[in-house]
C-alpha positions as CSV (number, residue, x, y, z in Angstrom):
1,X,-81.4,-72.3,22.9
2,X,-80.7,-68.8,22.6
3,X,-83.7,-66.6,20.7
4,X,-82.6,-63.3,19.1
5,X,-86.0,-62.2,18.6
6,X,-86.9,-62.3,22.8
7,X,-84.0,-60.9,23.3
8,X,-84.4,-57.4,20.9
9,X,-87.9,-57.1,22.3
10,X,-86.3,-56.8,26.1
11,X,-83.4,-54.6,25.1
12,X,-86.0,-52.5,23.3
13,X,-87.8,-52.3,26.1
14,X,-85.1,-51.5,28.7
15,X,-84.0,-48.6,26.0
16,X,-87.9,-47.5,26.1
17,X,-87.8,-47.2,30.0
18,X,-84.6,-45.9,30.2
19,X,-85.8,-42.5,27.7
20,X,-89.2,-42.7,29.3
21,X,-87.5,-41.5,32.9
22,X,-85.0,-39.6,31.7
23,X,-87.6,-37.7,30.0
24,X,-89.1,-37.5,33.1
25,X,-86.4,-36.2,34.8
26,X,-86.1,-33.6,32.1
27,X,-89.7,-32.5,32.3
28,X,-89.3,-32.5,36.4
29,X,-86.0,-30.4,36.4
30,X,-87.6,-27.9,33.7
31,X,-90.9,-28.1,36.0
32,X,-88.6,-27.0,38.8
33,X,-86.5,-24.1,36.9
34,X,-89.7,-22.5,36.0
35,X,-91.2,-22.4,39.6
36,X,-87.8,-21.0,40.5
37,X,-88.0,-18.9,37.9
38,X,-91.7,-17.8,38.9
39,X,-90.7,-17.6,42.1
40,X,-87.7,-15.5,41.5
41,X,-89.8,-13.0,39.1
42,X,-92.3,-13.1,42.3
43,X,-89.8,-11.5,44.6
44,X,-88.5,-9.1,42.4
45,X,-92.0,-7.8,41.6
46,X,-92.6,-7.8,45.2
47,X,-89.7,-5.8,45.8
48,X,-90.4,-3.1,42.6
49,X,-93.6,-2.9,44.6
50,X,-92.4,-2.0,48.0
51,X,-89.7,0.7,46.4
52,X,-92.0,2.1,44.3
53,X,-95.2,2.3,47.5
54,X,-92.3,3.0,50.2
55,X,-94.8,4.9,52.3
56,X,-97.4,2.8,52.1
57,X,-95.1,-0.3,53.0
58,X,-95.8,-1.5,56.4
59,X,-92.5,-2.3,58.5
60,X,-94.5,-4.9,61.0
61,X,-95.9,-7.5,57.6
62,X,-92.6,-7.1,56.4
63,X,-91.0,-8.7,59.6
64,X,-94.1,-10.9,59.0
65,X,-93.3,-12.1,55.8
66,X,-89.6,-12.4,56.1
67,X,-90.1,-15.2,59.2
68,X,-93.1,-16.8,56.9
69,X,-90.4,-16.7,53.9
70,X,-87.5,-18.1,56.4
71,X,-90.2,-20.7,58.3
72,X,-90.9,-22.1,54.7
73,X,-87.2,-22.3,53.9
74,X,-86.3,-24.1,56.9
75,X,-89.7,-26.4,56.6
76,X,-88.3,-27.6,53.1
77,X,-85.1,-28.1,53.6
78,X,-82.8,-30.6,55.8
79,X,-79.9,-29.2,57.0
80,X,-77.5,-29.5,60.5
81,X,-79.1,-27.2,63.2
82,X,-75.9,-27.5,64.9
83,X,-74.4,-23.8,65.6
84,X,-71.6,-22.6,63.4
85,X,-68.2,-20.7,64.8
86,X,-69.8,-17.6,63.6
87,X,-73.1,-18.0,66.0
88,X,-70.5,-19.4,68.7
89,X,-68.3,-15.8,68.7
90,X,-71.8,-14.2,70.4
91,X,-72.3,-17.2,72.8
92,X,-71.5,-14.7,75.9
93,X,-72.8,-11.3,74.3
94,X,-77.0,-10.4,75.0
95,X,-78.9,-9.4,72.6
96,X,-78.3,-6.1,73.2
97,X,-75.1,-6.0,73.0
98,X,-75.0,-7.6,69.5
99,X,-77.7,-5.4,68.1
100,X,-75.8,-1.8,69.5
101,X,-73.7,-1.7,66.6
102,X,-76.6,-1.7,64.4
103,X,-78.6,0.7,66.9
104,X,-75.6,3.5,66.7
105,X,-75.4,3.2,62.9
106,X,-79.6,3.7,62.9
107,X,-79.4,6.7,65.0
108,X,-76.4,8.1,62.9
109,X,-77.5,11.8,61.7
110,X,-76.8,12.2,58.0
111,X,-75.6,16.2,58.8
112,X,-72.3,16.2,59.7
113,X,-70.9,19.0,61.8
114,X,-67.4,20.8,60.6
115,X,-65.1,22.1,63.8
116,X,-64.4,25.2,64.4
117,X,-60.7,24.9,63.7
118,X,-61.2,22.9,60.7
119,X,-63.6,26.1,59.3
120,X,-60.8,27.9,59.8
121,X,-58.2,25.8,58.8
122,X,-60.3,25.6,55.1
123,X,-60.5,29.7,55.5
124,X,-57.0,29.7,55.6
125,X,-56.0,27.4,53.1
126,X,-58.8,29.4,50.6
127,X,-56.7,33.0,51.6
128,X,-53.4,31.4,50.9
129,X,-55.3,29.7,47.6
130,X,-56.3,33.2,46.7
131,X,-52.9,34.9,47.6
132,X,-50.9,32.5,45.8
133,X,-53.3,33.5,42.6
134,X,-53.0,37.8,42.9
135,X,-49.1,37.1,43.2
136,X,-49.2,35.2,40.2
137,X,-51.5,37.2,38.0
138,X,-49.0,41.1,39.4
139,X,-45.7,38.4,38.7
140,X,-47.2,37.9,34.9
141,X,-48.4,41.7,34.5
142,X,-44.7,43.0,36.0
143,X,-42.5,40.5,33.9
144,X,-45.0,41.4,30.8
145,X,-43.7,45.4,31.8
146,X,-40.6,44.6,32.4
147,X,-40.3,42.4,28.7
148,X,-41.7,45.5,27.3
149,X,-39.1,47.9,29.0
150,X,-36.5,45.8,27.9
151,X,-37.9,45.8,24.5
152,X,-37.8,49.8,24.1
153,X,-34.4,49.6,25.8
154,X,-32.9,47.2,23.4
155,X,-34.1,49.5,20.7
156,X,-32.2,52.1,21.8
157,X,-28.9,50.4,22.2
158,X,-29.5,49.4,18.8
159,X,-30.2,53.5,17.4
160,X,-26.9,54.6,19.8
161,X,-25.1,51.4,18.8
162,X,-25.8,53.0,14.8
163,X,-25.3,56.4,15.9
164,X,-21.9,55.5,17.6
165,X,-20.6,53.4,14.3
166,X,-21.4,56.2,12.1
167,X,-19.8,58.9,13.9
168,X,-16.5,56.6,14.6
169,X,-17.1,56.3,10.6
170,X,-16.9,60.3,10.7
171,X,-14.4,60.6,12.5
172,X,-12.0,58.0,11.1
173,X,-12.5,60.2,8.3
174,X,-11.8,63.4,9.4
175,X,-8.9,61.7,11.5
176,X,-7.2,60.5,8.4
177,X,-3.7,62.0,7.6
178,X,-5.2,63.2,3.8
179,X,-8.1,65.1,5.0
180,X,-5.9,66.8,7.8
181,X,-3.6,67.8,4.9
182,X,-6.1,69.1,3.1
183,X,-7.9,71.0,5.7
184,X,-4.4,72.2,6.2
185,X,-3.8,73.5,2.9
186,X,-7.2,75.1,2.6
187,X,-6.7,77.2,5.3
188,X,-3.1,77.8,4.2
189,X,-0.8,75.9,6.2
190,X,2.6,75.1,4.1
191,X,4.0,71.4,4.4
192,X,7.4,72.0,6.1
């Protein structure tokens, strides 16, 4: 015979079980994301340190440190030692010849040196720079001289333009057939 009473009790149980590890999983993964966390704040302090004490900082216990740090890694962690294409592509090379890149770019001089036709070539470009500037500046100042010559000229045209209206007014006048007969008459001339 079945009993219901038995049966609660287990599946109560299994339910109890069942939180009680996934609690503990919970407490575990927070557990871990705050040594991570720890850690992580660790290294960045670490490295504030060493920017802000640069002189002080030792080149030799960094080396040190870095191949403890990497040891530890590889210690805690499985993974296939097996080479990868990217450490097969320097099978053939020596050490040396791997590290030269890095060598040259170490022993690069930040001062760079200008040629001598490039000096000149930037000399040049600065005179023609300049040039290009006077001939722009006498341009404006000559067309501003020559808009002010035309300016006094077209005020002249205008004063002979009125001058020449009012004496063809004049002389339409004087050129008319009544004042010619009159002038006529005034000096005595007889209409024939």
């Amino acid at each position: 015979m079945f009993n219901y009473r038995q049966s609660n009790v287990i599946e109560k149980n299994t339910f109890v079980d069942e939180f009680e590890v996934q609690s503990q999983v919970e407490t575990k993964i927070a557990t871990e994301a705050q040594s991570e966390e720890k850690a992580f704040n660790s290294k960045i302090s670490d490295n504030f340190d060493r920017i802000m004490h640069y002189d002080a900082y030792d080149r030799t216990n960094a080396v040190k440190e870095r191949n403890q740090t990497v040891s530890s890694f590889v210690a805690g962690v499985n993974y296939d030692a097996t080479p990868s294409s990217t450490t097969m592509q320097f099978e053939k090379l020596s050490k040396a010849e791997i590290y030269q890149d890095y060598r040259a770019e170490s022993n690069y001089s930040t001062q760079t040196k200008v040629r001598l036709s490039a000096k000149v070539a930037v000399i040049a470009m600065a005179l023609i720079v300049a040039l290009l500037s006077l001939l722009v500046v006498l341009n404006t100042s000559l067309l501003k001289n020559l808009n002010g010559v035309i300016g006094g000229k077209t005020y002249e045209i205008q004063l002979l333009q009125e001058e020449y209206n009012s004496l063809q007014k004049e002389l339409n006048e004087i050129s008319s057939d009544e004042v010619i007969i009159d002038k006529a008459e005034d000096i005595g001339m007889v209409k024939g």
